[in-house]
TORLUMMI-624926 format. One record per residue: residue number from 1; x, y, z of N, C-alpha, C in turn. Coordinates in steps of 0.2 Angstrom, whole numbers, plus 5000, padded with zeros to 4 digits. Layout:
BEGIN
<rec k="NUM" n_xx="X" n_yy="Y" n_zz="Z" ca_xx="X" ca_yy="Y" ca_zz="Z" c_xx="X" c_yy="Y" c_zz="Z"/>
...
***
This chain:
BEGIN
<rec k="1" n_xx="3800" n_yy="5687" n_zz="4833" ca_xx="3797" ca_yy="5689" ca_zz="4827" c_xx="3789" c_yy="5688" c_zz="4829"/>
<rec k="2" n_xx="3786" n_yy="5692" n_zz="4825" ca_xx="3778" ca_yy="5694" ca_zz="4827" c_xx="3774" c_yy="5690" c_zz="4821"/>
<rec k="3" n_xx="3771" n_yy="5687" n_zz="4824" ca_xx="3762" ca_yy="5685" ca_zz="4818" c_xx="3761" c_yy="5694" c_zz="4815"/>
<rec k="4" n_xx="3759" n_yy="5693" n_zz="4809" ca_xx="3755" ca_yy="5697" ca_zz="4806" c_xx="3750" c_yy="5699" c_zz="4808"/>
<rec k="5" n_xx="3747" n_yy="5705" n_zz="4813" ca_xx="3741" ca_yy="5705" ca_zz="4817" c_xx="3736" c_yy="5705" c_zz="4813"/>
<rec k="6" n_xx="3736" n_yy="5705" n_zz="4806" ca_xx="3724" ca_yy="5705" ca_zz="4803" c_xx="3727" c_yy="5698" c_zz="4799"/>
<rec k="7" n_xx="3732" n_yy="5693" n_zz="4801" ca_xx="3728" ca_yy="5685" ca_zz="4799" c_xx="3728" c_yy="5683" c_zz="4809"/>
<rec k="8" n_xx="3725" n_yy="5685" n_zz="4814" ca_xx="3727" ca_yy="5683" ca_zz="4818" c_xx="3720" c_yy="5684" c_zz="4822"/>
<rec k="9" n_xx="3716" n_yy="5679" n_zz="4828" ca_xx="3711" ca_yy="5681" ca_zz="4830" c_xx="3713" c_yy="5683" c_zz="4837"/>
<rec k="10" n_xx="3710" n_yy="5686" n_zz="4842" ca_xx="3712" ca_yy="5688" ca_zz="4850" c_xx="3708" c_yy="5680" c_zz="4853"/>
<rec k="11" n_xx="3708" n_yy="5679" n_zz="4859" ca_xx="3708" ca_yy="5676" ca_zz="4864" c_xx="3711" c_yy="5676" c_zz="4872"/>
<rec k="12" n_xx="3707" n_yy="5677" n_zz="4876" ca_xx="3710" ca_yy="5679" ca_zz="4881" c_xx="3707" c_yy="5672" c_zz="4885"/>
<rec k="13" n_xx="3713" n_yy="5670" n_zz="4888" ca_xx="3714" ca_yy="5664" ca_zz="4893" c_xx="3716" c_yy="5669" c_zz="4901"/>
<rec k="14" n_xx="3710" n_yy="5665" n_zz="4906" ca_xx="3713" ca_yy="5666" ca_zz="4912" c_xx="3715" c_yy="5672" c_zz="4915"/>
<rec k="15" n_xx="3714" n_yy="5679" n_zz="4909" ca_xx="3713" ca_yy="5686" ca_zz="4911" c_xx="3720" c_yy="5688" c_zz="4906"/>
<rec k="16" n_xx="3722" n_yy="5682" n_zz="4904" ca_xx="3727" ca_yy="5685" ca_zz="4898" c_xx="3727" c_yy="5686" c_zz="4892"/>
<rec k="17" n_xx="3726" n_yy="5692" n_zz="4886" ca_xx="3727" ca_yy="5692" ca_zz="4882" c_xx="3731" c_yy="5689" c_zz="4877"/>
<rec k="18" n_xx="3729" n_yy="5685" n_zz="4873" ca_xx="3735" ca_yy="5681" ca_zz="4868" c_xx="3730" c_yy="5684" c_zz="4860"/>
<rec k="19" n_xx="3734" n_yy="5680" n_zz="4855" ca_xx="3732" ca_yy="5682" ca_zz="4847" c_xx="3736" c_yy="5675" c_zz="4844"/>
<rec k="20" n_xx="3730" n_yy="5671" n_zz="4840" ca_xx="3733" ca_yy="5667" ca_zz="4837" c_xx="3732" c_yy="5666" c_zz="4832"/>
<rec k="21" n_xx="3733" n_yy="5661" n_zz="4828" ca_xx="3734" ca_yy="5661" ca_zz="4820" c_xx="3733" c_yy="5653" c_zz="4818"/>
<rec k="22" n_xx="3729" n_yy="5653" n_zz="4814" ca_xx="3729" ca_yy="5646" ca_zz="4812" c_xx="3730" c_yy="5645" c_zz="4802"/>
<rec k="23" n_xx="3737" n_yy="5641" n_zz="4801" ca_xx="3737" ca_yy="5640" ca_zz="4794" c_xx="3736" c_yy="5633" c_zz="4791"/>
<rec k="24" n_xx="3733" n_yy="5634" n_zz="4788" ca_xx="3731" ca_yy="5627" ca_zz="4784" c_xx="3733" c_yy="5626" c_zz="4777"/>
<rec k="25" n_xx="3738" n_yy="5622" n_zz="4774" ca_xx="3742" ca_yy="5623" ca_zz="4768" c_xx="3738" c_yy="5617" c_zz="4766"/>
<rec k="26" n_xx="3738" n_yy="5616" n_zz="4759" ca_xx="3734" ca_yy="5610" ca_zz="4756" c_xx="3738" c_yy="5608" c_zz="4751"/>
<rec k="27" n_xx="3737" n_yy="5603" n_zz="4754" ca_xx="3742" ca_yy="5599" ca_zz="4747" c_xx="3738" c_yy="5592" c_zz="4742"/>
<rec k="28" n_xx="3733" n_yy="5594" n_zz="4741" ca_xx="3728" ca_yy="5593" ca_zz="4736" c_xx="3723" c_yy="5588" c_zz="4742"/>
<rec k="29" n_xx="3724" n_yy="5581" n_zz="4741" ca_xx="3719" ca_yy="5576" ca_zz="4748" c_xx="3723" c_yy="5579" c_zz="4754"/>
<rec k="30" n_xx="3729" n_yy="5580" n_zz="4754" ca_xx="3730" ca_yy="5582" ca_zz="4763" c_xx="3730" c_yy="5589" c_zz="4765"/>
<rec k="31" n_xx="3730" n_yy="5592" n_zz="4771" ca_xx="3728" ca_yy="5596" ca_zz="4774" c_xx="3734" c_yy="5597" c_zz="4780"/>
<rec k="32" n_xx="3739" n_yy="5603" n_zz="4779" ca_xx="3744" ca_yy="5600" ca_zz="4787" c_xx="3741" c_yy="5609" c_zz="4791"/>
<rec k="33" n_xx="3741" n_yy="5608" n_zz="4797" ca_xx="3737" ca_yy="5614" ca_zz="4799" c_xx="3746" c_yy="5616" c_zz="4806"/>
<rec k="34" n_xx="3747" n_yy="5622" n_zz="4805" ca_xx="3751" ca_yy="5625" ca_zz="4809" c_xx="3746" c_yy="5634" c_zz="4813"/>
<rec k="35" n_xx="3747" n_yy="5629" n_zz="4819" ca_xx="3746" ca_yy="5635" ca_zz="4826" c_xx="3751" c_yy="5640" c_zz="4825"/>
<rec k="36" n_xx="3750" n_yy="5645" n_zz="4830" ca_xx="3754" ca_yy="5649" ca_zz="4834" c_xx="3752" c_yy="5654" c_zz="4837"/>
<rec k="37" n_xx="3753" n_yy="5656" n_zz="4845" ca_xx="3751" ca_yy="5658" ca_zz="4848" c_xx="3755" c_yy="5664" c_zz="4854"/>
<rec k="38" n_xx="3755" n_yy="5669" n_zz="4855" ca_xx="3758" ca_yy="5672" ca_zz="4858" c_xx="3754" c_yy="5679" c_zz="4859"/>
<rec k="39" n_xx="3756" n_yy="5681" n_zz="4866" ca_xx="3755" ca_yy="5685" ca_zz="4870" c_xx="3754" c_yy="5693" c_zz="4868"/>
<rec k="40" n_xx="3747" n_yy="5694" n_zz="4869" ca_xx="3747" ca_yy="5703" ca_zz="4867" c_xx="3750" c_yy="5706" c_zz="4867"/>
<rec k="41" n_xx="3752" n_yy="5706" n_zz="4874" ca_xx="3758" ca_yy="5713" ca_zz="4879" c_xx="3763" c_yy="5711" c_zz="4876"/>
<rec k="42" n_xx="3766" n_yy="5706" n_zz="4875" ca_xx="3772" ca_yy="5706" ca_zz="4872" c_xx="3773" c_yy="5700" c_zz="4866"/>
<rec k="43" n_xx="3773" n_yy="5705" n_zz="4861" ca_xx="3772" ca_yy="5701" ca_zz="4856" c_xx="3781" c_yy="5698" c_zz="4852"/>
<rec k="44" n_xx="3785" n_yy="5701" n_zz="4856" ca_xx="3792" ca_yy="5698" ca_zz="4855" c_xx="3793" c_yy="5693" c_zz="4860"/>
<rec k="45" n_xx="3788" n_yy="5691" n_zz="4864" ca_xx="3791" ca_yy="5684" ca_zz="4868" c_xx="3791" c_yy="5677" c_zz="4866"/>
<rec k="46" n_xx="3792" n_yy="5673" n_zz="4868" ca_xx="3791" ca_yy="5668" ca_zz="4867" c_xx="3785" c_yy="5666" c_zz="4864"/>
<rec k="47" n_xx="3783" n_yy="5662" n_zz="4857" ca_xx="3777" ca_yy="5658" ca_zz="4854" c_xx="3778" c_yy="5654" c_zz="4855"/>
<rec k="48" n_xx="3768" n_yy="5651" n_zz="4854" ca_xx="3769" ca_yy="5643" ca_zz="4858" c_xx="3766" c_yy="5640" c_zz="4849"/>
<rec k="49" n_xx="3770" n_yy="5636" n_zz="4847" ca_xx="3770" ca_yy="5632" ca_zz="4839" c_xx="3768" c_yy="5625" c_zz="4841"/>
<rec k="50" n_xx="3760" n_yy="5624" n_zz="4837" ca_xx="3759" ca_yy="5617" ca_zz="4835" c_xx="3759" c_yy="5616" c_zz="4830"/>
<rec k="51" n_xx="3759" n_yy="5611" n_zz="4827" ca_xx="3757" ca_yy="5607" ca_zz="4820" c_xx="3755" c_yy="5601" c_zz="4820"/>
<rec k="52" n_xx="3750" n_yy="5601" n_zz="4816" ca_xx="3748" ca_yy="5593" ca_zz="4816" c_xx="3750" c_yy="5593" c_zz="4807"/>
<rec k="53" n_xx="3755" n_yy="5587" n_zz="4805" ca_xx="3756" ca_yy="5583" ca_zz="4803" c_xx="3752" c_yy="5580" c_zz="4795"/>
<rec k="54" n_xx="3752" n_yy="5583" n_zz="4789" ca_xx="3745" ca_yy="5581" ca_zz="4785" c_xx="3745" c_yy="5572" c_zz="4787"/>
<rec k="55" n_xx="3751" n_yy="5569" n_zz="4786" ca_xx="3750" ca_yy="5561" ca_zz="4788" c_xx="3745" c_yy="5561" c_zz="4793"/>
<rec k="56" n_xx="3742" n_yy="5563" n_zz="4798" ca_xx="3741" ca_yy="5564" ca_zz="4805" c_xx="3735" c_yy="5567" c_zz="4805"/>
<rec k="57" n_xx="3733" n_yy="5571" n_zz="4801" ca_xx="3728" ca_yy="5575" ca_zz="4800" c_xx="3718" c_yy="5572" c_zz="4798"/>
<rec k="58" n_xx="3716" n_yy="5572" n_zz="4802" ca_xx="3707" ca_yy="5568" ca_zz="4800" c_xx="3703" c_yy="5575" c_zz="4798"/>
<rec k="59" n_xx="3700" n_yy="5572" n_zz="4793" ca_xx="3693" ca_yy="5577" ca_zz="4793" c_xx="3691" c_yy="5582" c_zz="4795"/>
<rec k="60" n_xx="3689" n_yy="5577" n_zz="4800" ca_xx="3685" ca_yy="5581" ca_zz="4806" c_xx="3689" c_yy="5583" c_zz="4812"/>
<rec k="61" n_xx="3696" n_yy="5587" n_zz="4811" ca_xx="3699" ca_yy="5588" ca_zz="4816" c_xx="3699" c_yy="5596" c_zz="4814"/>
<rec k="62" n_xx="3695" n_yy="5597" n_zz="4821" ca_xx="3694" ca_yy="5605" ca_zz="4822" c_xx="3698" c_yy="5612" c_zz="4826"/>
<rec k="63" n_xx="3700" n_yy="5615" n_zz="4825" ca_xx="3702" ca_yy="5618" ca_zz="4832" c_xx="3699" c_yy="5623" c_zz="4831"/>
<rec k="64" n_xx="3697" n_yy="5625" n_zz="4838" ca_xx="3692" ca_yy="5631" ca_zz="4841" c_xx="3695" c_yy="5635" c_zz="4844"/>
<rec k="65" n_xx="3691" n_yy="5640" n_zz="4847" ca_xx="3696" ca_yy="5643" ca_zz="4852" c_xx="3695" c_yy="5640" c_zz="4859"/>
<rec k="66" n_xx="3693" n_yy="5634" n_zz="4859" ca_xx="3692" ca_yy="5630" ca_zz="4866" c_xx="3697" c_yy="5625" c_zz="4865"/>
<rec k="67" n_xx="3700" n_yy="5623" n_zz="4859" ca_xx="3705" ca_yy="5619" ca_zz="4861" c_xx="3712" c_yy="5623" c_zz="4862"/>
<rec k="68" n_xx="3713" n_yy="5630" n_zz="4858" ca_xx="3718" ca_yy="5635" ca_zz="4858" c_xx="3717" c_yy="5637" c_zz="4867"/>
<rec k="69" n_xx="3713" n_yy="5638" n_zz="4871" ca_xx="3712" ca_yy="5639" ca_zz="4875" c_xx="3717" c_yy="5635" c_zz="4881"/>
<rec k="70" n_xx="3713" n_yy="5629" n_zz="4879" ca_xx="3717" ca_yy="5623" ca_zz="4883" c_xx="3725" c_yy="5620" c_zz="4883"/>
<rec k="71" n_xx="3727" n_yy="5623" n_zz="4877" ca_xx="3734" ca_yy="5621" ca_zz="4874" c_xx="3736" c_yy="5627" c_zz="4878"/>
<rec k="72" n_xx="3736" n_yy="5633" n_zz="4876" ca_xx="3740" ca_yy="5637" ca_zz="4883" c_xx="3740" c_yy="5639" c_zz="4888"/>
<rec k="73" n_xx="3734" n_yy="5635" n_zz="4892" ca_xx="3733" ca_yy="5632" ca_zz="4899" c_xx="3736" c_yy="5626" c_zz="4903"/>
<rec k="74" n_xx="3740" n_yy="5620" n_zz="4897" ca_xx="3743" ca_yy="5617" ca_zz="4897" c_xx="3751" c_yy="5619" c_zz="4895"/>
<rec k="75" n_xx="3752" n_yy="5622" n_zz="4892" ca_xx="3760" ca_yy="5625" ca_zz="4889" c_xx="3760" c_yy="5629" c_zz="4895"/>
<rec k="76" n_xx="3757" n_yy="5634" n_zz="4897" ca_xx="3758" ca_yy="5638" ca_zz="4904" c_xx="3760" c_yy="5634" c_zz="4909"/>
<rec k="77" n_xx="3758" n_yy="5627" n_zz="4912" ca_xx="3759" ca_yy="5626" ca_zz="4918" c_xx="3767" c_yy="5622" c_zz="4915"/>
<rec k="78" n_xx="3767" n_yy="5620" n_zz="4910" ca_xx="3773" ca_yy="5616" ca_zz="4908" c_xx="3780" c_yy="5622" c_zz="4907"/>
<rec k="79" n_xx="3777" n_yy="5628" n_zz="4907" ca_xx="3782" ca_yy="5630" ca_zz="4909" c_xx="3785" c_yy="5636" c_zz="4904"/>
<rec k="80" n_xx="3780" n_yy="5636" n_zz="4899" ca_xx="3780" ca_yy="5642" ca_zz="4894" c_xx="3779" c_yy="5648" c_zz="4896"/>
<rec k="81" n_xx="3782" n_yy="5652" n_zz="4894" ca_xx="3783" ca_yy="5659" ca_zz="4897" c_xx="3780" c_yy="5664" c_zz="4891"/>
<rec k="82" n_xx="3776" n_yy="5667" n_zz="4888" ca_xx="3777" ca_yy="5671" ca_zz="4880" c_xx="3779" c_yy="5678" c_zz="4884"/>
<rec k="83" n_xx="3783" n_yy="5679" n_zz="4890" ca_xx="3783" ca_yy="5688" ca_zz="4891" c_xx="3792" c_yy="5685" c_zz="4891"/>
<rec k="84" n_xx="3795" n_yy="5682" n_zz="4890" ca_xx="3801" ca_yy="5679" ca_zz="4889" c_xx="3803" c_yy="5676" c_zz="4879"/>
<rec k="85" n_xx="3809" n_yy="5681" n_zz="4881" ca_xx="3812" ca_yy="5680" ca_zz="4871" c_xx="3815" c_yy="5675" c_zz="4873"/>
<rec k="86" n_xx="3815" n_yy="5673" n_zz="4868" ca_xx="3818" ca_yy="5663" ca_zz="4866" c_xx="3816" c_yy="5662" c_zz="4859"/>
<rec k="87" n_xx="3816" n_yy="5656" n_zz="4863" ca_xx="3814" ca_yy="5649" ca_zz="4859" c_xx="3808" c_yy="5649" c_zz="4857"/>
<rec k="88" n_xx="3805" n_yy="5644" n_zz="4853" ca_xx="3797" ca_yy="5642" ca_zz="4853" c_xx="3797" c_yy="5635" c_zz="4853"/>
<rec k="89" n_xx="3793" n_yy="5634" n_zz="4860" ca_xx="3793" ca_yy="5626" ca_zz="4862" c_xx="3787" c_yy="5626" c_zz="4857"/>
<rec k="90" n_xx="3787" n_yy="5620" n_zz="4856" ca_xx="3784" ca_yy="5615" ca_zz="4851" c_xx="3780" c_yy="5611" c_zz="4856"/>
<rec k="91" n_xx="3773" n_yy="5610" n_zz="4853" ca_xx="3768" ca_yy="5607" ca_zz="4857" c_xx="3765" c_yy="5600" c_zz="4853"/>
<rec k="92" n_xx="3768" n_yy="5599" n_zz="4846" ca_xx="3762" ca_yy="5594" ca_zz="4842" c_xx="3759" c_yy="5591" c_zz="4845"/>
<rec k="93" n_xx="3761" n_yy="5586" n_zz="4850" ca_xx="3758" ca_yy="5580" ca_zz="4851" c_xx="3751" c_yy="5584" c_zz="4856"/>
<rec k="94" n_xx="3753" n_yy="5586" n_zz="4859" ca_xx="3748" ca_yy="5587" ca_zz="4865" c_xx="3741" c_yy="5591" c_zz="4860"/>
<rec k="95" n_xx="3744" n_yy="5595" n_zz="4855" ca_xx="3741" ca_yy="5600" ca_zz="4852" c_xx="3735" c_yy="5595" c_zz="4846"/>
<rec k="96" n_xx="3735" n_yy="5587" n_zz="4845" ca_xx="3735" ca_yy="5585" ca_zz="4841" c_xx="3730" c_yy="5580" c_zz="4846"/>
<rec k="97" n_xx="3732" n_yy="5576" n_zz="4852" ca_xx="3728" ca_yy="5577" ca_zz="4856" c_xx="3721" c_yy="5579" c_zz="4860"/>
<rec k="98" n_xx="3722" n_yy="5588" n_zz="4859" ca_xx="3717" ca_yy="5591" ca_zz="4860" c_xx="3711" c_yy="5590" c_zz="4855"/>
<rec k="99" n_xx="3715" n_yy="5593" n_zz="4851" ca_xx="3710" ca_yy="5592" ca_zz="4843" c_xx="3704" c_yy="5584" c_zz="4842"/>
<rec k="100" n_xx="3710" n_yy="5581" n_zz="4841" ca_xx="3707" ca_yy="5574" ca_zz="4843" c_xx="3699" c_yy="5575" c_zz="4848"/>
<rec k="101" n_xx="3703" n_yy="5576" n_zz="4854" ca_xx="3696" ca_yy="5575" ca_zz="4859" c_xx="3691" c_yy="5578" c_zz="4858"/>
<rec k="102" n_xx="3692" n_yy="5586" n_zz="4856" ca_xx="3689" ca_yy="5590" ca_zz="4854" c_xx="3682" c_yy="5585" c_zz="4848"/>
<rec k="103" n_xx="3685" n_yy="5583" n_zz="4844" ca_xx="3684" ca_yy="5581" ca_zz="4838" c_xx="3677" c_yy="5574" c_zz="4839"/>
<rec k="104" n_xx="3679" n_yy="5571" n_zz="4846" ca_xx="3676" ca_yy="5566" ca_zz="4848" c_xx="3669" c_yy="5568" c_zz="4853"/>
<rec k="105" n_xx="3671" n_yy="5573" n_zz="4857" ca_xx="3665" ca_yy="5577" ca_zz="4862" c_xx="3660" c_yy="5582" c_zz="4853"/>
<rec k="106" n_xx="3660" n_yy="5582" n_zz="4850" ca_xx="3656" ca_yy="5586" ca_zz="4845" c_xx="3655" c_yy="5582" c_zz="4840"/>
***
């Protein structure tokens, strides 16, 4: 199944094209924010899904396309594939992490 392409922004890592998505539901004080992420060329491959957790969620936890960057430069080497149908590996903790640091260097 494919992201809807115009809620979607492009991004290209390492000479590859990808198209993400970021949704932010609100549940009045908390905020839960879900990624996704998959492949231009093949937009029936495999998605990479994070989520951070309203319980989990700060303030000032931002994602850019420097963190979207570095999450599927990490999901790649661990072995995610998006030119491959499947599954969709789940990334929270790492994805929640990134944010974090992100959130700490700004």
């Amino acid at each position: 199944m494919t992201i809807a392409r115009k809620h979607t922004r492009p991004l290209s890592v390492d000479g590859v094209q990808y198209r993400w998505m970021l949704k932010e539901t609100d549940y009045g004080a908390w905020f839960e924010l879900l990624l996704v992420v998959e492949a231009e060329e093949c937009r029936n491959g495999e998605q990479l899904v994070a989520h951070i957790e309203a319980l989990h969620r700060r303030e000032n936890d931002a994602v850019t396309p420097g963190v979207v960057a570095e999450l599927i430069r990490v999901a790649r080497k661990s072995g995610w594939d998006p030119t491959r149908p499947g599954s969709r590996p789940v990334c929270d903790d790492l994805f929640l992490q990134l944010v974090r640091s992100r959130a700490l260097l700004g």
